[in-house]
mmJSON file of the N, C-alpha and C atoms, coordinates in Angstrom:
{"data_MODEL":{"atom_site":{
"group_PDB":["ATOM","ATOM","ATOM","ATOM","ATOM","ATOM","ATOM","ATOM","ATOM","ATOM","ATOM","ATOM","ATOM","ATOM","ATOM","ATOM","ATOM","ATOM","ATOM","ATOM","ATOM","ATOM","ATOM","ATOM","ATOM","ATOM","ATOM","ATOM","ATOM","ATOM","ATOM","ATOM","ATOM","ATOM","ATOM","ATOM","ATOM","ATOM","ATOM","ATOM","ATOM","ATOM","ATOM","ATOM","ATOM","ATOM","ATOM","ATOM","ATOM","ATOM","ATOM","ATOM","ATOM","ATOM","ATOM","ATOM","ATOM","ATOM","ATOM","ATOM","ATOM","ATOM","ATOM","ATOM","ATOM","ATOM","ATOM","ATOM","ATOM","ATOM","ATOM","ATOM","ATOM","ATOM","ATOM","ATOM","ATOM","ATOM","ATOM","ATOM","ATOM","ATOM","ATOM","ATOM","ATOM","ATOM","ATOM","ATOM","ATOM","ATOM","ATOM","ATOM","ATOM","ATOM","ATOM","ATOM","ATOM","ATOM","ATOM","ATOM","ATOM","ATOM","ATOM","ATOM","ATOM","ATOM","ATOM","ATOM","ATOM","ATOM","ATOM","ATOM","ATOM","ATOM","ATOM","ATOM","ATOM","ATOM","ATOM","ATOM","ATOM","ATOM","ATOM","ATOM","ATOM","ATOM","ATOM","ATOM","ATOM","ATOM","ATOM","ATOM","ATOM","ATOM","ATOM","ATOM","ATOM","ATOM","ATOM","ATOM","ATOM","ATOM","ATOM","ATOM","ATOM","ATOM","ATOM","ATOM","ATOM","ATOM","ATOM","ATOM","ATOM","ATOM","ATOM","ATOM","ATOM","ATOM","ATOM","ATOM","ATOM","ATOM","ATOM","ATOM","ATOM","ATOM","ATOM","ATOM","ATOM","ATOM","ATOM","ATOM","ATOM","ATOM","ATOM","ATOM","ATOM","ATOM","ATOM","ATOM","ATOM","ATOM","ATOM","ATOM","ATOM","ATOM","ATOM","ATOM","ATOM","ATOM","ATOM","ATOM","ATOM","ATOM","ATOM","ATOM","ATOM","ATOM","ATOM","ATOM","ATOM","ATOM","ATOM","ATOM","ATOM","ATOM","ATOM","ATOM","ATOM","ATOM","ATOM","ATOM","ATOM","ATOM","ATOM","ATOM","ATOM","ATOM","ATOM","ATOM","ATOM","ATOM","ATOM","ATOM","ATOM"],
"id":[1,2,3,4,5,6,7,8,9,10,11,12,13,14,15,16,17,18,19,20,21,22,23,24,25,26,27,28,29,30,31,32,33,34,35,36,37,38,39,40,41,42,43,44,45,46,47,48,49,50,51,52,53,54,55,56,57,58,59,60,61,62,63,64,65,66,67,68,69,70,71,72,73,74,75,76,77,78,79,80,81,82,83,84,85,86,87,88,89,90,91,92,93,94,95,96,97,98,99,100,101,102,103,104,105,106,107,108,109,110,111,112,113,114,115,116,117,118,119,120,121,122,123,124,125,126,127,128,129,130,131,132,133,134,135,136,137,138,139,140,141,142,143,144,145,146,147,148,149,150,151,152,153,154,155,156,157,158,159,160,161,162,163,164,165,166,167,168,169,170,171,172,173,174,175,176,177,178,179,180,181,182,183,184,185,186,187,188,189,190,191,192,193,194,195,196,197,198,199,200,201,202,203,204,205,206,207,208,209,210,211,212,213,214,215,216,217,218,219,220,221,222,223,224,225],
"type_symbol":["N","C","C","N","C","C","N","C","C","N","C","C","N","C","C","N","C","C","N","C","C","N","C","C","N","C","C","N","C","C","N","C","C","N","C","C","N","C","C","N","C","C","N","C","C","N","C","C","N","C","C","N","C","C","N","C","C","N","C","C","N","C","C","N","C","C","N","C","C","N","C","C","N","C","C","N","C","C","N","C","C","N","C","C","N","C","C","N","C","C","N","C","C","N","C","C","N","C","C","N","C","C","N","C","C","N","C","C","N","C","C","N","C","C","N","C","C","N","C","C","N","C","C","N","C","C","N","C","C","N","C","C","N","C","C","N","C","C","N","C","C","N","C","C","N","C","C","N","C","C","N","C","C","N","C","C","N","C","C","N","C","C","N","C","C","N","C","C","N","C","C","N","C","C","N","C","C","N","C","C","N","C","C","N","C","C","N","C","C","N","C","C","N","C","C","N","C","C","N","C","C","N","C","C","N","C","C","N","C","C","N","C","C","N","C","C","N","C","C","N","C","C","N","C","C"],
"label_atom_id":["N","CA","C","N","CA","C","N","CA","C","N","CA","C","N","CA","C","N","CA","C","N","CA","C","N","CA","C","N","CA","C","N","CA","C","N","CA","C","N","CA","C","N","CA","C","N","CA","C","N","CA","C","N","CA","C","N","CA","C","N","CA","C","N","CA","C","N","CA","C","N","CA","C","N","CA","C","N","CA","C","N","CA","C","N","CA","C","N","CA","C","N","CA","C","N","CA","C","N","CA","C","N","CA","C","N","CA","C","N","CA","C","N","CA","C","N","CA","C","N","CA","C","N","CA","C","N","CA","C","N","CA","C","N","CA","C","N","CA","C","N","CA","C","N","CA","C","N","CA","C","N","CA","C","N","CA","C","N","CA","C","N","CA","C","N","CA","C","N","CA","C","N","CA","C","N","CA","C","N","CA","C","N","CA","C","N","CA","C","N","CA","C","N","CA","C","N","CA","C","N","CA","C","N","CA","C","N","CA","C","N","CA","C","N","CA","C","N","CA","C","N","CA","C","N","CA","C","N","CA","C","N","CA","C","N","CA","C","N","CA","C","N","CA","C","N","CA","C","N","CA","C","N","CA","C","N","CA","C","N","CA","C"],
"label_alt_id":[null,null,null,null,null,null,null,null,null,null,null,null,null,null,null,null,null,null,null,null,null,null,null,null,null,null,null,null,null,null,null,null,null,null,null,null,null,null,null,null,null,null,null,null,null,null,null,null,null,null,null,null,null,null,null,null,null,null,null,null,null,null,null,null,null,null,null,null,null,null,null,null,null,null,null,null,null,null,null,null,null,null,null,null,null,null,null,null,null,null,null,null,null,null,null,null,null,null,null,null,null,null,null,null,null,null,null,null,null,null,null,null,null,null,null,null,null,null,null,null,null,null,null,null,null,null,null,null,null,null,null,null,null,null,null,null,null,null,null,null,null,null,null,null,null,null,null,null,null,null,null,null,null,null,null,null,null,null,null,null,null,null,null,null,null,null,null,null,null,null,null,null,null,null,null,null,null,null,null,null,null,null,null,null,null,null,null,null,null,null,null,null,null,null,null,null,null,null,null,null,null,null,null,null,null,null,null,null,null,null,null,null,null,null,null,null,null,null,null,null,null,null,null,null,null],
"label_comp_id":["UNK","UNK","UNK","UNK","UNK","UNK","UNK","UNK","UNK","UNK","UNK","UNK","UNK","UNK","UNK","UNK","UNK","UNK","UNK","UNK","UNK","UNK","UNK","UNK","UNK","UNK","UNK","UNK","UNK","UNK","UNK","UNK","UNK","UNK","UNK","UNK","UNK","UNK","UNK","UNK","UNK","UNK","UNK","UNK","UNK","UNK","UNK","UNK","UNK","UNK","UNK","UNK","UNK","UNK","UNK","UNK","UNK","UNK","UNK","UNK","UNK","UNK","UNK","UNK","UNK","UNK","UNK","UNK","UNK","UNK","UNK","UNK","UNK","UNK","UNK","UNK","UNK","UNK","UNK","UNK","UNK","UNK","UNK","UNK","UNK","UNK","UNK","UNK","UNK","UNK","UNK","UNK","UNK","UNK","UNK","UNK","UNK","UNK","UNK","UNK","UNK","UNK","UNK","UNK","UNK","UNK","UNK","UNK","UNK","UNK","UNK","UNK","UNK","UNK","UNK","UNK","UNK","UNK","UNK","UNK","UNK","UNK","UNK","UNK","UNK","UNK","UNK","UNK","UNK","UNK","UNK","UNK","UNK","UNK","UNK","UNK","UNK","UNK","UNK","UNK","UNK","UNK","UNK","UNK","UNK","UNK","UNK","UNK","UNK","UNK","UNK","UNK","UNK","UNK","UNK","UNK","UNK","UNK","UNK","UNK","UNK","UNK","UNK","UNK","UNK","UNK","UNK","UNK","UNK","UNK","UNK","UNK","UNK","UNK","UNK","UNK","UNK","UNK","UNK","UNK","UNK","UNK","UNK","UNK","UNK","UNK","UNK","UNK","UNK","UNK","UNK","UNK","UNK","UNK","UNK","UNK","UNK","UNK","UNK","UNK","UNK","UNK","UNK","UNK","UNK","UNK","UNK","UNK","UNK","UNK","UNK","UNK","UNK","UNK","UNK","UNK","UNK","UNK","UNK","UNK","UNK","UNK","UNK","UNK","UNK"],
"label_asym_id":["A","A","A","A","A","A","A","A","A","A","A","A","A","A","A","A","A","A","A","A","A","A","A","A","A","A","A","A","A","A","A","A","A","A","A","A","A","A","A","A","A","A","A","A","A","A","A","A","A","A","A","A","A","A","A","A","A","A","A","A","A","A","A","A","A","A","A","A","A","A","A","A","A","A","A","A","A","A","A","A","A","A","A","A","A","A","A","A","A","A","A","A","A","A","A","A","A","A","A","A","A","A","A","A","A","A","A","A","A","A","A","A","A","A","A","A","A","A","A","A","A","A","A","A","A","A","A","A","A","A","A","A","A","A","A","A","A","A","A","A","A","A","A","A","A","A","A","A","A","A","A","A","A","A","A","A","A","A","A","A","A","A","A","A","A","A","A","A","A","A","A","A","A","A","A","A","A","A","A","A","A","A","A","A","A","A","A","A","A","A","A","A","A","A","A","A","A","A","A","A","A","A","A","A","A","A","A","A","A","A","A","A","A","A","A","A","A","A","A","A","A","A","A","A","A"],
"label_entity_id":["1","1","1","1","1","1","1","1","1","1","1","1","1","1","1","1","1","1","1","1","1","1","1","1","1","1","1","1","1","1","1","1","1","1","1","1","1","1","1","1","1","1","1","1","1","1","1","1","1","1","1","1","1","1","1","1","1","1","1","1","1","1","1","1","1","1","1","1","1","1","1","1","1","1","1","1","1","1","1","1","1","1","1","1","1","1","1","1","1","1","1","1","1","1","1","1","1","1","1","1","1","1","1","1","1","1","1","1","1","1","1","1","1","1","1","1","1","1","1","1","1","1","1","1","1","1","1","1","1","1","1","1","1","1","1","1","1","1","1","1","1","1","1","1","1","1","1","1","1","1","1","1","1","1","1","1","1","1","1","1","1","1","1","1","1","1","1","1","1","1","1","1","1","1","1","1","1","1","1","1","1","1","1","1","1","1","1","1","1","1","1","1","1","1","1","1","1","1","1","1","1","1","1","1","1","1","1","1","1","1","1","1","1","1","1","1","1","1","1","1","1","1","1","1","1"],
"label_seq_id":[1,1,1,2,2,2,3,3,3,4,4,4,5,5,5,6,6,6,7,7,7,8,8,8,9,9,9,10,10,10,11,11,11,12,12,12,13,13,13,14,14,14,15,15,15,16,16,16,17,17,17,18,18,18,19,19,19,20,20,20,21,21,21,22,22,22,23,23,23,24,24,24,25,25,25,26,26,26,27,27,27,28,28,28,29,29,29,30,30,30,31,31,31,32,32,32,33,33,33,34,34,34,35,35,35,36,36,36,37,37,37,38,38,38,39,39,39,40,40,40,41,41,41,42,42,42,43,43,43,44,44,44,45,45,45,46,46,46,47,47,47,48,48,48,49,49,49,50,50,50,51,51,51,52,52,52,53,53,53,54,54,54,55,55,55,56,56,56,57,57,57,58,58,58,59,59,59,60,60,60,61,61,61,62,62,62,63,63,63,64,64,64,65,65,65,66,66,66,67,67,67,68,68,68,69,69,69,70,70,70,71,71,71,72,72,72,73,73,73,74,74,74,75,75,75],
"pdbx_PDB_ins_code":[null,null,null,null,null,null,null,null,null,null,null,null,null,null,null,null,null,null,null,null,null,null,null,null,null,null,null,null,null,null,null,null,null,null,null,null,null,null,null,null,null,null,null,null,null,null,null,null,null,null,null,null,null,null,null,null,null,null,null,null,null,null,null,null,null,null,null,null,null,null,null,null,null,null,null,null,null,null,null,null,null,null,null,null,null,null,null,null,null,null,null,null,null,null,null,null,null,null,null,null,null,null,null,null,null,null,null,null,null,null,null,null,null,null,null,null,null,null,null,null,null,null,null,null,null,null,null,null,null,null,null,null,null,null,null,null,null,null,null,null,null,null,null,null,null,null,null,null,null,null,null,null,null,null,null,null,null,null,null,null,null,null,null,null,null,null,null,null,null,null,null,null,null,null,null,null,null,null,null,null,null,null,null,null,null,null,null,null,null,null,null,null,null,null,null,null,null,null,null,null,null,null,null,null,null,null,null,null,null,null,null,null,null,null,null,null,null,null,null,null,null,null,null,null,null],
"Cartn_x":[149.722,150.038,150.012,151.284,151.04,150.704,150.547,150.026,151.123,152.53,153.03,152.978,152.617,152.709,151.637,150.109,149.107,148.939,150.021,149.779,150.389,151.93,152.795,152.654,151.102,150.737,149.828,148.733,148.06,148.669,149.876,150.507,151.292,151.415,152.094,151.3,149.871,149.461,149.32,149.643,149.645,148.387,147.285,146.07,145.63,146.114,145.456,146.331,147.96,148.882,148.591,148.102,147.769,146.575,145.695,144.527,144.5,145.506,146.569,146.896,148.217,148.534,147.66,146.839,146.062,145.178,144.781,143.202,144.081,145.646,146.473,146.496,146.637,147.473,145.963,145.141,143.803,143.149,143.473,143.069,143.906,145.253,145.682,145.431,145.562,144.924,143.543,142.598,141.422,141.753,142.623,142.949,143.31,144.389,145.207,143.944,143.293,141.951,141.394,140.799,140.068,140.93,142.053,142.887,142.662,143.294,143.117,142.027,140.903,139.582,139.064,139.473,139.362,140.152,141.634,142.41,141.913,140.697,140.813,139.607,138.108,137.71,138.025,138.669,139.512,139.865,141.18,141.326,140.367,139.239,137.784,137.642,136.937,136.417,137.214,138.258,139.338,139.081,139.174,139.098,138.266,138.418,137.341,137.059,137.642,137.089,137.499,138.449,139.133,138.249,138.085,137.699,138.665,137.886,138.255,137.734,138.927,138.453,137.943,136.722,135.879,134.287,134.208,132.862,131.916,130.61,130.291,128.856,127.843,126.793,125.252,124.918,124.093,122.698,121.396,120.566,120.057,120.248,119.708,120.44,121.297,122.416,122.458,120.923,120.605,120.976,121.574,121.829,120.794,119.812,118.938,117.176,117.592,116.508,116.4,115.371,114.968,115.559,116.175,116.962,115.986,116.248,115.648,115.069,115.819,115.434,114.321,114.255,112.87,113.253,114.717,115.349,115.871,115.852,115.974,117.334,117.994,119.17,118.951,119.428,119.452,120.809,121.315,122.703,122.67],
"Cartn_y":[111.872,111.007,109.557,108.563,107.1,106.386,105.012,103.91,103.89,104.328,103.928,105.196,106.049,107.313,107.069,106.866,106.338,105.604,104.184,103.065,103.579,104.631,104.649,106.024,106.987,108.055,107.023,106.317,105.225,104.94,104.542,103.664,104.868,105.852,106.898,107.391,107.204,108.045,107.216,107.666,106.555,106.023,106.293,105.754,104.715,105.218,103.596,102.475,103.065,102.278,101.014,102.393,101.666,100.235,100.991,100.008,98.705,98.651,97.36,96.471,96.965,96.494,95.88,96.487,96.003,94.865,95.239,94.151,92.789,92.908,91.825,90.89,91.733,91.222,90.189,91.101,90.314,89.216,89.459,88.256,87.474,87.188,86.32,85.916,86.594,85.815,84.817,85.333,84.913,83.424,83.349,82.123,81.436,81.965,80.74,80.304,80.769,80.616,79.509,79.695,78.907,77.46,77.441,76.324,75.89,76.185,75.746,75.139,75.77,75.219,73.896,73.89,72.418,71.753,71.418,71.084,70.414,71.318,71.295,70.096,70.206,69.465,67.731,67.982,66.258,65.837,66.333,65.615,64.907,65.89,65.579,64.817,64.617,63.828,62.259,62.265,61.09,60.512,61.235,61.058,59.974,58.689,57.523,56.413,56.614,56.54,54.894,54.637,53.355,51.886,51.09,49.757,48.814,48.966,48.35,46.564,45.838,43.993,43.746,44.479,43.723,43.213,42.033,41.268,41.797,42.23,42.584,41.902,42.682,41.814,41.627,40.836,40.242,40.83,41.131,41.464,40.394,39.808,38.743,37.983,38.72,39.033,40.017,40.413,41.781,41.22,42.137,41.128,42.086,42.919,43.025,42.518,41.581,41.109,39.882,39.085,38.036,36.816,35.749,35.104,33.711,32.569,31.163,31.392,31.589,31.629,32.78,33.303,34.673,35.539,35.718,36.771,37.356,39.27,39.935,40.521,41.089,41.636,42.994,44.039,45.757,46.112,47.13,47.863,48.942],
"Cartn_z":[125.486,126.606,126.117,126.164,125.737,127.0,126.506,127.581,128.495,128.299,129.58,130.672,130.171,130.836,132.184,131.251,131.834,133.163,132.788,133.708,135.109,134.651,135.488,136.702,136.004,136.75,137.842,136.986,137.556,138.772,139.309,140.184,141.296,140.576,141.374,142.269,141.92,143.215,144.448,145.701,146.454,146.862,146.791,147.326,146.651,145.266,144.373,144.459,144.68,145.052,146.567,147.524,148.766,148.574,147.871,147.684,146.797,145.677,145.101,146.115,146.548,147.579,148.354,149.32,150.404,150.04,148.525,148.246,147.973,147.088,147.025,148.365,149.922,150.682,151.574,151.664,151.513,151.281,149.783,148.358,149.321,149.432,149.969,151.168,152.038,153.337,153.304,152.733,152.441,151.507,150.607,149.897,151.233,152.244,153.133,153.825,154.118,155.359,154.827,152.925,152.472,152.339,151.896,152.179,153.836,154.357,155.845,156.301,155.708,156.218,155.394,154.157,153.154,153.885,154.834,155.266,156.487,157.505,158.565,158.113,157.14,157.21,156.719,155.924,155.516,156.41,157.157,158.422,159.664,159.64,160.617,160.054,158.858,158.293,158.105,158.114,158.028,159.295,160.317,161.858,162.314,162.609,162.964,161.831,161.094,159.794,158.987,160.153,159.73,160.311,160.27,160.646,161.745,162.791,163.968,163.516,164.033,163.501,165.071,164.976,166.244,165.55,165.958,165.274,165.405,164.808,164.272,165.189,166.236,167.132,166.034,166.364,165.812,166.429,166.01,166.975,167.518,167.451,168.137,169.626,169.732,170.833,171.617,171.628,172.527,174.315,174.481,176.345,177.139,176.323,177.589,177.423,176.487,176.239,177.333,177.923,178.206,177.882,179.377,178.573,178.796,178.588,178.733,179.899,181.334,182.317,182.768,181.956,182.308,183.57,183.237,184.356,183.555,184.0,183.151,183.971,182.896,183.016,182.961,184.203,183.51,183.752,182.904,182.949,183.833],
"occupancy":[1.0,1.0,1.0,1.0,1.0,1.0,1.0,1.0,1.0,1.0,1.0,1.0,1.0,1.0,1.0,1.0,1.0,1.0,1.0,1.0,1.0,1.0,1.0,1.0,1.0,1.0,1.0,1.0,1.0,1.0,1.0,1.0,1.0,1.0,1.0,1.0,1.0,1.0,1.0,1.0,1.0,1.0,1.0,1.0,1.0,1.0,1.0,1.0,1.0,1.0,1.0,1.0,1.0,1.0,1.0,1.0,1.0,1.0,1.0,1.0,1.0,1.0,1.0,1.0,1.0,1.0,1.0,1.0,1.0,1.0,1.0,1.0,1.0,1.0,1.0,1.0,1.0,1.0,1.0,1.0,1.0,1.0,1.0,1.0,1.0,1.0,1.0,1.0,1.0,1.0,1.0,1.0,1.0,1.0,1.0,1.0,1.0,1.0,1.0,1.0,1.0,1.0,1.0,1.0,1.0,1.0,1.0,1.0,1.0,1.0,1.0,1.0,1.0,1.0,1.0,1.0,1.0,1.0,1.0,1.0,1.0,1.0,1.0,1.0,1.0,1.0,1.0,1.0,1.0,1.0,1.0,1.0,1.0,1.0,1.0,1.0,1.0,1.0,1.0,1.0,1.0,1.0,1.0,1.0,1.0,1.0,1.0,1.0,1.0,1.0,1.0,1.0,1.0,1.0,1.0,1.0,1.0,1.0,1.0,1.0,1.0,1.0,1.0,1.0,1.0,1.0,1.0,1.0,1.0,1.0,1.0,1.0,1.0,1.0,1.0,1.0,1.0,1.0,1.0,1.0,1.0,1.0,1.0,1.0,1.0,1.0,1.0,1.0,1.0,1.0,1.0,1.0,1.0,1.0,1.0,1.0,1.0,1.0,1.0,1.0,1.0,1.0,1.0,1.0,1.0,1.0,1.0,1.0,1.0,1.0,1.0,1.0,1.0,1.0,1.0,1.0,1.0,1.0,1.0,1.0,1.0,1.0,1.0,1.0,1.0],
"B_iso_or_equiv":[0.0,0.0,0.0,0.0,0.0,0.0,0.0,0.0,0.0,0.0,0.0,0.0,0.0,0.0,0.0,0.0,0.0,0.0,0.0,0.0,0.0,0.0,0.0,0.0,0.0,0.0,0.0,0.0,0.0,0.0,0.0,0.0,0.0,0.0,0.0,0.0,0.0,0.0,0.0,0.0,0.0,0.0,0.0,0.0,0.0,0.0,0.0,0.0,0.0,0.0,0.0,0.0,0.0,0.0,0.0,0.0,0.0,0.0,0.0,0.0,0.0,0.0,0.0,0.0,0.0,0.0,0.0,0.0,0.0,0.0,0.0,0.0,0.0,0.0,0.0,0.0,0.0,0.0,0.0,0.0,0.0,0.0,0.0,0.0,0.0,0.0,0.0,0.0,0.0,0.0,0.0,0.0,0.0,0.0,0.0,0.0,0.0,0.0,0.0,0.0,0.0,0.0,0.0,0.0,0.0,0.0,0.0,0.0,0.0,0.0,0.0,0.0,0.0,0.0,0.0,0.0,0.0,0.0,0.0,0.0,0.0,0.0,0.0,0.0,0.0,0.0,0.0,0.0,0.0,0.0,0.0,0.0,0.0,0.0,0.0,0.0,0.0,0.0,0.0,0.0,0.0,0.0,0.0,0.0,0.0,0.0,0.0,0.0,0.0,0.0,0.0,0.0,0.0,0.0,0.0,0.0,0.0,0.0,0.0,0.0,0.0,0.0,0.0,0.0,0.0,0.0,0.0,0.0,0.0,0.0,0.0,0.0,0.0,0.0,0.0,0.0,0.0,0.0,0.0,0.0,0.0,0.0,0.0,0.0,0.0,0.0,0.0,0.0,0.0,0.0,0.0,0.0,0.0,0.0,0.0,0.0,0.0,0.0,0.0,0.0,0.0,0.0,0.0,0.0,0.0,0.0,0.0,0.0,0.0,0.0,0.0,0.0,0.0,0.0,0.0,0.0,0.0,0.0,0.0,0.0,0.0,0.0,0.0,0.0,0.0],
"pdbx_formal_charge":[null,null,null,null,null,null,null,null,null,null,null,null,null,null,null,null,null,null,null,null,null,null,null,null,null,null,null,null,null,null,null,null,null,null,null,null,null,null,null,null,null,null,null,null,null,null,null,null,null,null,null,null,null,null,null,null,null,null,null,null,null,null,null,null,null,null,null,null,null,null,null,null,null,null,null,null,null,null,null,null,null,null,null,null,null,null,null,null,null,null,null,null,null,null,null,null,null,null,null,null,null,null,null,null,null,null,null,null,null,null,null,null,null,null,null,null,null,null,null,null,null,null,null,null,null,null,null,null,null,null,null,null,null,null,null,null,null,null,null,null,null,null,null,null,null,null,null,null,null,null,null,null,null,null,null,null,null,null,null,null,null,null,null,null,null,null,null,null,null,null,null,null,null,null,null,null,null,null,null,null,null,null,null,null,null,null,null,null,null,null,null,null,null,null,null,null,null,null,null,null,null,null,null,null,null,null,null,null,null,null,null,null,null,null,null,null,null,null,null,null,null,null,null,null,null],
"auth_seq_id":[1,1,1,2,2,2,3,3,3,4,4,4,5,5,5,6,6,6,7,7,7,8,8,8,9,9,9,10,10,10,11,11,11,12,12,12,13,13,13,14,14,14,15,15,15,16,16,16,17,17,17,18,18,18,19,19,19,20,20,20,21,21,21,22,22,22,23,23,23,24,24,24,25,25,25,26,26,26,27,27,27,28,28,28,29,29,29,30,30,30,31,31,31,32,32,32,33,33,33,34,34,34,35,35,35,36,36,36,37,37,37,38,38,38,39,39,39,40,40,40,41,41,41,42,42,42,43,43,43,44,44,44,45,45,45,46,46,46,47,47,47,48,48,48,49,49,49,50,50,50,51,51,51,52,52,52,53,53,53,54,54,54,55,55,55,56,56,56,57,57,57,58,58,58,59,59,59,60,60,60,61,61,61,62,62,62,63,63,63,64,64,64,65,65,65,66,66,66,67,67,67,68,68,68,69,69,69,70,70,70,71,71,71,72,72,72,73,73,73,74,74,74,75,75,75],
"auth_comp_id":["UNK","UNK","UNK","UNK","UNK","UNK","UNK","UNK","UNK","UNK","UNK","UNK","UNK","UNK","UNK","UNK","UNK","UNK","UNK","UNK","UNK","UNK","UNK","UNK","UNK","UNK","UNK","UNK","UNK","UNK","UNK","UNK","UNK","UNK","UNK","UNK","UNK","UNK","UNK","UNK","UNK","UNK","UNK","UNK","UNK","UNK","UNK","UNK","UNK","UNK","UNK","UNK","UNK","UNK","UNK","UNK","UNK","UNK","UNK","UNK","UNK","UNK","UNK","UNK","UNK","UNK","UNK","UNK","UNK","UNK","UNK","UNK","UNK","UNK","UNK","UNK","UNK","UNK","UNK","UNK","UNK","UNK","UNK","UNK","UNK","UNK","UNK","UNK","UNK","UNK","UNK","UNK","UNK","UNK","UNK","UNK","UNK","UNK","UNK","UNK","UNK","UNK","UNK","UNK","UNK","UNK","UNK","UNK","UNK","UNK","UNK","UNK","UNK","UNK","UNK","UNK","UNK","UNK","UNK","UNK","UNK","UNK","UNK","UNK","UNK","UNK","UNK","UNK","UNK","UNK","UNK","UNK","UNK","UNK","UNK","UNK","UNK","UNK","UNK","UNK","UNK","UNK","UNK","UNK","UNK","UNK","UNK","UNK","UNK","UNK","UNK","UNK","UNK","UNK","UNK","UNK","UNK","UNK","UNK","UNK","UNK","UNK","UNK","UNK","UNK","UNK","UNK","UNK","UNK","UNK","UNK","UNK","UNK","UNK","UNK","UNK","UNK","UNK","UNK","UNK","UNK","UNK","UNK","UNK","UNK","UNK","UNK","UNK","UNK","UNK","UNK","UNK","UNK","UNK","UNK","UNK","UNK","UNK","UNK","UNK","UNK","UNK","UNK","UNK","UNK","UNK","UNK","UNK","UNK","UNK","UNK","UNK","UNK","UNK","UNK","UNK","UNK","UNK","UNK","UNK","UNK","UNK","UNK","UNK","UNK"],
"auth_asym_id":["A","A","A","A","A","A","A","A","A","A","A","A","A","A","A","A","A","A","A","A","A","A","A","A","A","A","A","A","A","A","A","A","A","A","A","A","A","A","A","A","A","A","A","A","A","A","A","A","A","A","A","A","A","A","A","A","A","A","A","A","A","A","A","A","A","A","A","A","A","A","A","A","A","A","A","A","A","A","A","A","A","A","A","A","A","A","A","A","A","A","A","A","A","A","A","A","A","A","A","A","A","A","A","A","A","A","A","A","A","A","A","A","A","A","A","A","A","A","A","A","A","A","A","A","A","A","A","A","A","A","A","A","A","A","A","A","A","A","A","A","A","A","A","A","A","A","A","A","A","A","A","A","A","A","A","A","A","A","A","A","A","A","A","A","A","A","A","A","A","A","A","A","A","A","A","A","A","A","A","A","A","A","A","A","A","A","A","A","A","A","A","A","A","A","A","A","A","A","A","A","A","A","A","A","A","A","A","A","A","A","A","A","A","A","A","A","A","A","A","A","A","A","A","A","A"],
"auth_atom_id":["N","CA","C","N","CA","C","N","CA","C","N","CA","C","N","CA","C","N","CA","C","N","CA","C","N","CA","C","N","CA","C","N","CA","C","N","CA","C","N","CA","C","N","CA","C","N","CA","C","N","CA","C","N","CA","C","N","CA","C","N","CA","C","N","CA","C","N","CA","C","N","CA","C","N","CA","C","N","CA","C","N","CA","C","N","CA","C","N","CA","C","N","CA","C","N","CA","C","N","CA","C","N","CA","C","N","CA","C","N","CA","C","N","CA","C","N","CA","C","N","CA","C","N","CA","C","N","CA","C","N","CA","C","N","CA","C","N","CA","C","N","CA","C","N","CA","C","N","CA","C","N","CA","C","N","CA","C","N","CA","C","N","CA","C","N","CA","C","N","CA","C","N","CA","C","N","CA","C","N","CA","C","N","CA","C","N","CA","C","N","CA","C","N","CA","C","N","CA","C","N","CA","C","N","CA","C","N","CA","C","N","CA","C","N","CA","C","N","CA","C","N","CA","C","N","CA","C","N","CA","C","N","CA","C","N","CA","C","N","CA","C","N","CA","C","N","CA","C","N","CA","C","N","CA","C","N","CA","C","N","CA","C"],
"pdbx_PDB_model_num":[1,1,1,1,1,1,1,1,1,1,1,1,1,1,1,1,1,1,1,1,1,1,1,1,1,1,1,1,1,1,1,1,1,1,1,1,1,1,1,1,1,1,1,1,1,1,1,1,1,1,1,1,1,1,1,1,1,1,1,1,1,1,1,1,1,1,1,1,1,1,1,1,1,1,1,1,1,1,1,1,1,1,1,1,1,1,1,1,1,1,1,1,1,1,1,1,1,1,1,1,1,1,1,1,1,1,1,1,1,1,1,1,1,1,1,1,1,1,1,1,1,1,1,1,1,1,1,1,1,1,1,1,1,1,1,1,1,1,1,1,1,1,1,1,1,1,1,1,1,1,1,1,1,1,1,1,1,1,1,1,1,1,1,1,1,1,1,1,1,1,1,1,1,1,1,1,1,1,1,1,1,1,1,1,1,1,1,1,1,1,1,1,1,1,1,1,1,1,1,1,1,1,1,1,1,1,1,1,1,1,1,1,1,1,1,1,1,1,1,1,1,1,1,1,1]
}}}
């Protein structure tokens, strides 16, 4: 019996055939998922992420602190 005889009984039977197949079709899904999900977090993560040109409060600019007049402010 040579190696091609081997490979090509190998493939003929259908169960090992089936189980090729299937673990292939698998393997792949499982790759798209893992893509998708590296995908899904970059975008989150991008999300907010930019710099708004609004100034920047000082603490000392607390507005519910006590002002000169010793009247207090609540929200």
């Amino acid at each position: 019996m040579s190696e091609d005889d081997r490979t090509s009984s190998f493939f003929s039977q259908p169960g090992i055939l089936a189980a090729v197949i299937g673990g292939a079709v698998v393997g792949l899904l499982c790759a798209i998922l893992v893509v998708m999900f590296i995908v899904y977090r970059m975008r989150k993560k991008d999300e907010g992420s930019y710099a708004l040109d609004e100034p920047k409060r000082s603490p000392a600019n607390n507005s519910y602190a006590k002002n000169a007049n010793n009247r207090e402010f609540y929200a």
